[in-house]
C-alpha positions in Angstrom: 223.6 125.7 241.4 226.3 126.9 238.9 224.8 128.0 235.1 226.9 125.3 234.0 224.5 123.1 235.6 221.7 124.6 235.0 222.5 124.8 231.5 223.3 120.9 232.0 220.3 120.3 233.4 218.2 122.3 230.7 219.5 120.1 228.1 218.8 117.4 229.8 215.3 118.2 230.1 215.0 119.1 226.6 216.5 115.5 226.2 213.2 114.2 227.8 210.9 115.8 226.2 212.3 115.3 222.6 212.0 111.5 224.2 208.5 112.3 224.8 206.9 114.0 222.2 208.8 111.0 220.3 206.6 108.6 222.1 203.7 110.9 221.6 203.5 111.3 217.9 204.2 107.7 217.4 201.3 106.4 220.2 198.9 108.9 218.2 200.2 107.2 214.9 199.4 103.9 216.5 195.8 105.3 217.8 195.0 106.1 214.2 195.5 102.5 212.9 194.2 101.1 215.8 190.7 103.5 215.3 190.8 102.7 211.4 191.4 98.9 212.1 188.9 99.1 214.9 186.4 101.1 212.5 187.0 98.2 209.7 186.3 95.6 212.1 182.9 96.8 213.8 181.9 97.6 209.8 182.8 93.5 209.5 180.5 92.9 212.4 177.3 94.9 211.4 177.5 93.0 207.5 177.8 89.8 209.3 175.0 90.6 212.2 173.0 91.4 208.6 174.2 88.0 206.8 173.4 85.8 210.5 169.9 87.4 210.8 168.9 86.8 207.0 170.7 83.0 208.0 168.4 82.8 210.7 165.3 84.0 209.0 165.9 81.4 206.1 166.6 78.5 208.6 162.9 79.7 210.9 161.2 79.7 207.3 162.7 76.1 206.5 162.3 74.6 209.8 158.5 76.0 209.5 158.1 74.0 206.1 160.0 71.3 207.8 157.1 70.8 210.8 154.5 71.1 208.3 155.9 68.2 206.3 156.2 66.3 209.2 153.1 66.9 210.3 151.4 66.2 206.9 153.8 62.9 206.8 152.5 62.0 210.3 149.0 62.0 209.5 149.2 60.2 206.3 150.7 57.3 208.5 148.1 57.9 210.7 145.6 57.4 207.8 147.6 54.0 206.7 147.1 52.6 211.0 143.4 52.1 210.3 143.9 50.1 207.1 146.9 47.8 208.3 144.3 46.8 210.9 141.5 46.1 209.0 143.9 44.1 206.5 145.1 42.3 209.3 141.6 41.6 209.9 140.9 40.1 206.7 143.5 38.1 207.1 142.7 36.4 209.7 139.3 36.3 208.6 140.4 34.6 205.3 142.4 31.7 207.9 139.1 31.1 209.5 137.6 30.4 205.8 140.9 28.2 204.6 140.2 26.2 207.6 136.8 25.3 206.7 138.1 24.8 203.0 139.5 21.6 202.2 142.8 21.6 200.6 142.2 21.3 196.7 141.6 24.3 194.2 138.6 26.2 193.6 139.0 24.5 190.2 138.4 21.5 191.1 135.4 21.8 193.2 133.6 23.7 190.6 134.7 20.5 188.4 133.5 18.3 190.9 129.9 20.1 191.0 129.5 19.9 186.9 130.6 16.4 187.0 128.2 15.7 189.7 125.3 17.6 187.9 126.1 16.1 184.8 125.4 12.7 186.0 122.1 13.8 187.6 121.0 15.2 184.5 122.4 12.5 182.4 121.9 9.3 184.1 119.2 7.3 185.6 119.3 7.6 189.8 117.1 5.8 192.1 116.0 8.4 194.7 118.7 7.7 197.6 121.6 8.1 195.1 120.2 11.4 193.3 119.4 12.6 197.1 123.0 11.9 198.3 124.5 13.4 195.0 122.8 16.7 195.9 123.7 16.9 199.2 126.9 16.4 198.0 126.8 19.1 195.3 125.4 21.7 198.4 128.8 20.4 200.7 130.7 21.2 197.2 128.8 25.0 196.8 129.1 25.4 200.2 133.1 24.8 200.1 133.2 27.1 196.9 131.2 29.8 198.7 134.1 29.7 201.2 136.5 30.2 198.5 134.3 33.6 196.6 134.0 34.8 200.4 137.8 34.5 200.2 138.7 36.0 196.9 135.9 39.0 197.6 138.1 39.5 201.1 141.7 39.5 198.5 139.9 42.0 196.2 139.0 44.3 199.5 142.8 43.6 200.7 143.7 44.7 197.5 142.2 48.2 197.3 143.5 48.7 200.8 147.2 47.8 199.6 146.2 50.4 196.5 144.7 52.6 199.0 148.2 51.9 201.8 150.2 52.2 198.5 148.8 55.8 197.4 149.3 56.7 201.4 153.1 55.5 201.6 153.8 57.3 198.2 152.3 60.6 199.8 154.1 59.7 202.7 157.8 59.1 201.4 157.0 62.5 199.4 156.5 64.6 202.6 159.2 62.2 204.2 161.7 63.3 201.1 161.2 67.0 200.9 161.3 67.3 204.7 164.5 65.4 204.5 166.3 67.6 202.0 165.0 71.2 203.7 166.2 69.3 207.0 169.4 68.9 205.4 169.5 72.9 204.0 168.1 73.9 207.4 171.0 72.2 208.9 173.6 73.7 206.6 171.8 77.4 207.2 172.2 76.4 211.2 175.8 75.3 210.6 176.9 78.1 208.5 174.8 80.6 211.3 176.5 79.1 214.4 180.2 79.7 212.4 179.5 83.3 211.3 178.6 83.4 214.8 182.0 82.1 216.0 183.4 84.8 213.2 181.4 87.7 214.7 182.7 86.6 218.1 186.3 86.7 217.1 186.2 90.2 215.3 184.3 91.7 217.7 186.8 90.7 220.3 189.6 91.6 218.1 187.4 94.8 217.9 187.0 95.3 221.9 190.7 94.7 222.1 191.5 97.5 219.6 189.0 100.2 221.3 190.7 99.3 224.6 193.5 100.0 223.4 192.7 103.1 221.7 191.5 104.1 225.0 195.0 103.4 226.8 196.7 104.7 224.3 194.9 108.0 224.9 195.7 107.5 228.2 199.8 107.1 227.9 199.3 110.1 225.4 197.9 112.5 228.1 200.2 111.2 230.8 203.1 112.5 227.9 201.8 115.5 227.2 201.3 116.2 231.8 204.9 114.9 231.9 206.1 117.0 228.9 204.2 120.2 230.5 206.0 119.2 233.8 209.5 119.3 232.1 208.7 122.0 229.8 207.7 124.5 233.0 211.0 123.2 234.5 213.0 124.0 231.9 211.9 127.4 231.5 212.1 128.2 234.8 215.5 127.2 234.6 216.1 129.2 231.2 214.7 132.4 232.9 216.3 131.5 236.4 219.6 131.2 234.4 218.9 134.8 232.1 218.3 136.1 235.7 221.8 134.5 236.6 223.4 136.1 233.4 222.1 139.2 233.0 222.9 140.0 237.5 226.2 138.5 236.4 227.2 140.3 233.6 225.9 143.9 235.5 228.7 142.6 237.7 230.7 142.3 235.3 229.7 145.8 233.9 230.3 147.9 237.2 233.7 145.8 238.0 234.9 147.2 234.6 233.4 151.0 235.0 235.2 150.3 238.5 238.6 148.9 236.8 238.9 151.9 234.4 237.8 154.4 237.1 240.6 153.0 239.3 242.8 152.8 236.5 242.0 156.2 235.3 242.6 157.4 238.8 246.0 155.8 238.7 247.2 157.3 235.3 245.7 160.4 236.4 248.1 159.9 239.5 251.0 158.7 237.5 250.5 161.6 235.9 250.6 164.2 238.2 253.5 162.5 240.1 255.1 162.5 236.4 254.7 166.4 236.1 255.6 167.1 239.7 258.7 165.4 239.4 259.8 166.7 236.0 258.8 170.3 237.6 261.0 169.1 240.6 263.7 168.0 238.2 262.7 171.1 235.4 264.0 173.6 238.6 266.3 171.5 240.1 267.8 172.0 236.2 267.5 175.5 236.0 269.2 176.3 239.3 271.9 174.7 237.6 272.1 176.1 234.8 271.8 179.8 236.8 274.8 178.6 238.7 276.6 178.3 235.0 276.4 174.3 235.7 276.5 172.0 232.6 272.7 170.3 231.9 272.7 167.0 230.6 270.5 166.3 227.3 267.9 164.4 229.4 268.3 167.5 232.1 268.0 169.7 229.1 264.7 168.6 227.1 263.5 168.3 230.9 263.7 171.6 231.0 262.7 172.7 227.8 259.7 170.5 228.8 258.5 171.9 231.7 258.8 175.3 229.8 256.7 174.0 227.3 254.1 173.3 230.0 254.7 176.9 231.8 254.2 178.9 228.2 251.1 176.5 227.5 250.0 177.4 231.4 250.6 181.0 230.9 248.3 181.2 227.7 245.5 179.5 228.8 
């Protein structure tokens, strides 16, 4: 792999894990108001399980008062069976007595009697007639004992209708209370069963939150593996690529030292062949000039070159 693409591939990595501790810090940002909302919620729940269970204690307490009113209520009217039966008793005792009555007025009778007892008392009888009148004032006493049997039945009805009445007022007094704490027991139940529903839904909503929480902080660790993964990666690459540099650029350091050796060698070479050919050329000059020849100017600072060199030579 050429650095290039290591160098490709590094920033790609780094790429991925920007991406990921991007997804990181804004799943932990999440967590937090998923904990705090959790947090509020199961606060929400433990006030409600307070407000149902003081609910529930008022509507036990009501419904206690409410069986005791029913039970006082039931035997009142348990108290009021008894007297219904002996009025309905009297009753048809008094029919029996009406039947033997005849069909005139208690008035009357007792009329009947003075009027008969004033002619007794009043007038001359023979014996028959005063006989018959009596019997007839003992039919009369007897018919008006009917009707005192009757009216002493009426008065005894009457205490029991006092008596009933006294009952049924007791009765419709239980019956009234227990009604209305019915009715609050009922509202207490009703207003119970829908905190209920409420504590159902939040706790829920709760539940939902925590798991959520909990796979958040699952995602989270899978990131941070995934960014350790990548992260090792990259800096194996980063020092697998250094590696790569630094062996290069020693190459690059010995083929220098190796260019300018070789390229000292060379002008140290030119150099020499320079001063062997000016010597070359220096005596080639300087037989001509012994021979009296004519130098050129290039011939001539040859020479007065290569004399140069000698005299320098000669001192050293």
């Amino acid at each position: 792999m050429s650095s290039q693409d290591k160098v490709n591939q590094i920033t790609s990595l780094r790429s991925q894990i920007a991406v990921l501790k991007d997804q990181v810090n804004r799943a932990e940002i999440e967590s937090k108001k998923q904990i705090e909302k959790r947090d509020q919620l199961n606060q929400q729940t433990r006030v409600l399980n307070l407000e149902i269970n003081d609910i529930k204690k008022q509507r036990d307490e009501i419904n206690k008062k409410v069986q005791l009113l029913k039970q006082q209520r039931d035997t009142v009217r348990v108290k009021i069976k008894p007297i219904m039966d002996e009025v309905q008793a009297i009753n048809d005792k008094k029919e029996e007595l009406k039947k033997k009555s005849p069909h005139i007025r208690k008035n009357g009778i007792q009329k009947e009697i003075d009027k008969i007892d004033w002619k007794i008392q009043t007038e001359t009888l023979d014996l028959q007639e005063e006989k018959r009148l009596v019997g007839e004032i003992k039919r009369l006493e007897t018919q008006l004992s009917g009707f005192k049997k009757v009216e002493k039945e009426n008065k005894k009805i009457a205490v029991y209708w006092q008596e009933k009445k006294v009952l049924d007022a007791q009765a419709e007094v239980f019956h009234r209370e227990l009604s209305e704490l019915a009715k609050i027991g009922q509202d207490l139940h009703e207003k119970m069963i829908a905190k209920i529903a409420e504590l159902k839904a939040i706790k829920e909503e709760a539940d939902a939150l925590h798991r959520g929480v909990i796979e958040g902080k699952e995602k989270i660790k899978d990131s941070l593996v995934e960014i350790a993964v990548l992260t090792g990666q990259m800096l194996g690459l980063q020092n697998n690529l250094r590696e790569q540099n630094k062996e290069l650029r020693e190459k690059e350091k010995a083929l220098r030292i190796k260019e300018k050796e070789e390229s000292d060698i060379q002008k140290n070479q030119k150099m020499l062949d320079e001063q062997a050919l000016k010597a070359k050329l220096g005596v080639q000059a300087k037989e001509k000039l012994d021979k009296g020849e004519k130098l050129s100017w290039n011939e001539f600072q040859l020479l007065a070159s290569v004399d140069e060199t000698e005299s320098a030579d000669t001192q050293k």
